[in-house]
N, C-alpha and C positions, 0 to 999 in steps of 0.2 A: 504494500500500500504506500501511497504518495505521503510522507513526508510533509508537506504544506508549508507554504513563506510561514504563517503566522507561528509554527511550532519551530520552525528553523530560527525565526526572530527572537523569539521569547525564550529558547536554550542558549541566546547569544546573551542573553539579558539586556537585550536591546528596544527601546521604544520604537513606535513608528516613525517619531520627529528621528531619531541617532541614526534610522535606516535610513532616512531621507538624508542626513549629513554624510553618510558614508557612501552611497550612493553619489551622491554630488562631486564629494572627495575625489574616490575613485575615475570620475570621467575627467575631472581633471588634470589628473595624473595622465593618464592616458589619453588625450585631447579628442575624449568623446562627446558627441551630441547628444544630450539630454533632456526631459522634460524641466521645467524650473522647476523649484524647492515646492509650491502650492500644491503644481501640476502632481508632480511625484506622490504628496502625502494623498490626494483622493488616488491615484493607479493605486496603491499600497494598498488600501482600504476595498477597494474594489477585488486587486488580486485575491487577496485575501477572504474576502467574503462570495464568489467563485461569480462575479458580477464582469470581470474583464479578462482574458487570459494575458497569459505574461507572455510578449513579445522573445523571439529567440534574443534581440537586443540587450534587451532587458534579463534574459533569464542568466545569462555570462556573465553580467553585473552580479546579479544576490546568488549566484555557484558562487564564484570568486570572495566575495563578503563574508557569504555565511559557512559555506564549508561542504556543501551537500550536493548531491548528483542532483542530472535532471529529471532522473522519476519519482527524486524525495521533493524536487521541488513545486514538480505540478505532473499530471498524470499523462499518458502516453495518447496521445490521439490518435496515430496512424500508422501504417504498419508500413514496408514496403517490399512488393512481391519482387521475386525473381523472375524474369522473362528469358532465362539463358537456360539451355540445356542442361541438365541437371547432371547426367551421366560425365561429360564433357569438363563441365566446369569442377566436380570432384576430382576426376582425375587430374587437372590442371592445380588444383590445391593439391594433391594430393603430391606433385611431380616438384613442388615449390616448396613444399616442405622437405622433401626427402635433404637437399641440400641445406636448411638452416642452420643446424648445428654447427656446421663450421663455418655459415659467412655473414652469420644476423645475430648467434648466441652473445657473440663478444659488446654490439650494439646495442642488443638488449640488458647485458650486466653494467654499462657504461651507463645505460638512460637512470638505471634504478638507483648507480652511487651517485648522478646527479643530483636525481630526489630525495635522496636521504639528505644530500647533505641542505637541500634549499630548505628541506622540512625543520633540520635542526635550527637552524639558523632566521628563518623566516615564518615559522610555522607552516602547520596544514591546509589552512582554510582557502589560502591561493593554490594550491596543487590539484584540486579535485577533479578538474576537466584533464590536465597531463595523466595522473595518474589511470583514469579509468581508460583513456587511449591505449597506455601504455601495457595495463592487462587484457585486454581488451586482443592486442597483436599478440601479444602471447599466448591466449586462451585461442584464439585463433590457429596458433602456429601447430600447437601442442594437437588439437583435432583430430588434424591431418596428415600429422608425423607418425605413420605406419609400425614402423619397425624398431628396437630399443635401443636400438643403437641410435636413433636422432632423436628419441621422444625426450632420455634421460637429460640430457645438457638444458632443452627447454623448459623443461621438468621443473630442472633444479634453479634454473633463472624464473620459475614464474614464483616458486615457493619464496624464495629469498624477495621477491615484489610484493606478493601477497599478505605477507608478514608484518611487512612497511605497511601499505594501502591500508588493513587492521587495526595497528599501530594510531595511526592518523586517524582513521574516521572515530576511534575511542577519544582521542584527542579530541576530536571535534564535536562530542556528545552523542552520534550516530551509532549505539550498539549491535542495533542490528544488524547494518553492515558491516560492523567489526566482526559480529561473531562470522558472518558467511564468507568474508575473507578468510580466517584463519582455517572455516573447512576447507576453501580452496585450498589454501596451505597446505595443510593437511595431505589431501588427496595429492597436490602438485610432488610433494616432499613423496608420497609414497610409489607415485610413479616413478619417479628418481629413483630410488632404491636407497633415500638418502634419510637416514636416524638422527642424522644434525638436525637438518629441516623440520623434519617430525616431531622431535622434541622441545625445538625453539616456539614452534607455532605453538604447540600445545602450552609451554609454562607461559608464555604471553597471554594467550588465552584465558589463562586461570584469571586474571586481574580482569577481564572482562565479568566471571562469575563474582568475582570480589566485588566491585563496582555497585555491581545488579543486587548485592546484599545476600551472596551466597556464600559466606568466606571458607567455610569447611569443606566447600565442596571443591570451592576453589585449591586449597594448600592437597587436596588429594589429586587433584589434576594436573598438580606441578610436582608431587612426586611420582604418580607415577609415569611425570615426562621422564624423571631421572633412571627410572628401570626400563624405558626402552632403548632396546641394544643397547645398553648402559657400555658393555667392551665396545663400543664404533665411536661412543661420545669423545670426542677431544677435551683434555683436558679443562682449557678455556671456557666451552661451552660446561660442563658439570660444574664448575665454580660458578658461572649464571646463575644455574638453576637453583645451584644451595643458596645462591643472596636472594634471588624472588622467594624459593622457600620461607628464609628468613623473613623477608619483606609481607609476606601474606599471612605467616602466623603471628605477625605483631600486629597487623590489622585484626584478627581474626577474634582479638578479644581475652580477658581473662583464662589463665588454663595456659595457654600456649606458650607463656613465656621463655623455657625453659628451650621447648621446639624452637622456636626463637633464633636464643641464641646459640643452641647445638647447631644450628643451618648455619650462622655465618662462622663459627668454626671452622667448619666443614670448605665452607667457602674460601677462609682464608690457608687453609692447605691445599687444595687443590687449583687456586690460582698459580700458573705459573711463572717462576721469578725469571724471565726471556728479557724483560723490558719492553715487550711490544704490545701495544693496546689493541688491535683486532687478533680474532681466530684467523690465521690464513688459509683454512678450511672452510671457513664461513665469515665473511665481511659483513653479515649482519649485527655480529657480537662486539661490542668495544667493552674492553673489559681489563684495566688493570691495576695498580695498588692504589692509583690516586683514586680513580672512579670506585673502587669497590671501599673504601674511607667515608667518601661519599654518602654510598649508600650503609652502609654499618651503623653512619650517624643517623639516616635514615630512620632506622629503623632499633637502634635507640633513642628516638627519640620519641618513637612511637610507643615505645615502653615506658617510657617518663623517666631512665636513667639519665640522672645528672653528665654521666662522661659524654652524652653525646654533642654535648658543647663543644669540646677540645675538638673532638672529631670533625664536625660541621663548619665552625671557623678553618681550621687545618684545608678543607674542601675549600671554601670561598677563597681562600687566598693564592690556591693551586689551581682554578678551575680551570678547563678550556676554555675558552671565549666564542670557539664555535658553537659550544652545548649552547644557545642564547633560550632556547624554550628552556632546556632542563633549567636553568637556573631561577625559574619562577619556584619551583619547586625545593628546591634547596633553601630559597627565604621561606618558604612554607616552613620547612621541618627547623630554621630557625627560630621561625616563628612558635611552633609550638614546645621545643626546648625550653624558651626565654618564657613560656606561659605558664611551665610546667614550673617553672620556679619563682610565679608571681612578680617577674621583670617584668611591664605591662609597653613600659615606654619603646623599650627597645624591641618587645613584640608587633607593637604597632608599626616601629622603623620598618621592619622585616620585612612585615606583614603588606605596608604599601609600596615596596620593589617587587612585593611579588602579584600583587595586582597589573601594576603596570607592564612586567613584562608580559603577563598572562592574555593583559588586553591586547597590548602590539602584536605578539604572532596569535591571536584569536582561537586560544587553548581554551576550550572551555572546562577540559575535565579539571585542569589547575584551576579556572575562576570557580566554580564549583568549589573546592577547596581553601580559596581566600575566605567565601564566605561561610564557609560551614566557619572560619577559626575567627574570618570577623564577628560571629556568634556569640564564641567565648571572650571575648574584647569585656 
């Protein structure tokens, strides 16, 4: 089911008049033609109340704003048939695929570290029209690719996309299409023959069920990401999965503390001391002593231990600069260290850096989290 401006608006926590300002913004940036500021607020009102349809113009504007596909944003009118010989044109897919693996895989792994990296750095909410192009040719590719020898490489380039697109549209309040991305995943990683794949989508996935208020079911779905083909996991990738471990039995409430911090234990031996921050098995993973400090405070801090101060300050003064979303998130878990020990002034400092980066790259699962801690304010 469609999605709707008015529910894509009101997950942004955005008014009518702030969609007309961002609207505005946006074509300006862009030296588009637009309705005025007036015009605009009745189109809104109108889209919204199923009195006008939303122009293809226009729908590129609030994809781009808001974070959502086109059939979350208004419903599919039309279909379009085929007029080519059916027989003809499979085989013609059929004879175009055989060669991808070796002259489009590499293309396609390049588009996806492009997106990852514009995601970190820009957020999700500008990506949505690239990104479904982008699975969109590889769900295509994969089809048609006959034999295992060219399905596996696509395979393993759609899983490692699909992973990301998940990632993002969580970011962007869209569960549901998070959670059918990760089955894509899912299935893409197992047509691969690849248990990195398989296990990444899955503990990612668990923080979907955490989100949704499932947390138990959630910390069983990331361990047992960790017992498939547990011997094929790389190193790098098992230290992951014991810090989400970690991370989702400190959400998960009373009881778990203990699970906790047995997981980042665990986490912090099976990290490897190489020096290198991705898995070079899998570039989905960035994962080394500073980022996993990070997250330890994380998730101390989720337990309302005092050390997770040292830890979190130690992160903020090491961060990447790339991570620019993560770092909403990290004045988050400032924030609620500095509240756990009734600092209020210095929660509140935190507290609005991590608003604003939340609103620049247009995170809503992090504003979501400003305000549940604006709550406790």
């Amino acid at each position: 089911m469609a999605k709707g401006l008015r529910s894509a608006r009101t997950a942004r926590g955005w008014s009518q008049d702030r969609l007309v300002y961002e609207m505005r913004r946006f074509a300006e940036r862009g030296l588009l033609d637009i309705a005025s500021a007036a015009s605009l607020k009745t189109y809104i009102s109108e889209w919204e109340n199923g009195r006008r349809a939303i122009t293809d113009r226009y729908a590129v504007i609030l994809r781009s704003l808001l974070g959502v596909t086109d059939a979350e944003l208004r419903s599919e009118t039309a279909t379009q048939e085929q007029q080519v010989d059916g027989y003809t044109d499979l085989l013609s897919r059929i004879d175009a695929a055989s060669s991808l693996s070796q002259a489009v895989v590499p293309s396609f792994l390049a588009q996806t570290e492009l997106l990852r990296t514009m995601d970190r750095q820009l957020g999700a909410s500008g990506l949505i029209d690239q990104m479904n192009g982008h699975l969109a040719a590889m769900e295509d590719a994969l089809t048609f690719a006959v034999l295992p020898g060219a399905r596996r490489p696509i395979a393993a380039a759609l899983a490692g996309a699909s992973t990301l697109a998940a990632w993002q549209a969580l970011d962007a309040g869209a569960v549901d299409r998070a959670w059918r991305r990760y089955e894509l995943a899912k299935k893409a990683a197992q047509d691969a023959d690849s248990p990195l794949y398989l296990a990444h989508a899955m503990g990612e996935q668990a923080y979907v069920l955490a989100e949704a208020g499932r947390p138990q079911l959630a910390v069983e779905l990331v361990r047992d990401a960790q017992h498939t083909h547990a011997e094929r996991l790389s190193p790098r990738l098992r230290a992951w999965l014991a810090a989400a471990e970690a991370e989702l039995c400190a959400a998960a409430g009373p009881g778990m503390e203990a699970a906790a911090r047995a997981a980042l234990e665990r986490a912090n031996a099976l990290l490897p001391d190489d020096g290198e921050t991705r898995d070079a098995d899998m570039l989905s993973i960035f994962l080394n002593a500073g980022h996993l400090a990070r997250w330890r405070g994380n998730v101390l801090a989720k337990l309302g231990d005092a050390s997770a101060m040292d830890e979190l300050y130690a992160s903020l003064d090491s961060a990447d600069a790339s991570f620019v979303r993560a770092s909403s998130g990290l004045h988050c878990d400032l924030t609620q260290a500095h509240l756990a020990r009734g600092e209020l002034e210095e929660a509140r400092s935190h507290l609005q850096q991590a608003r604003l980066v939340a609103n620049r790259t247009g995170s809503v699962r992090y504003r979501r989290r400003v305000e549940m801690l604006t709550g406790r304010l």
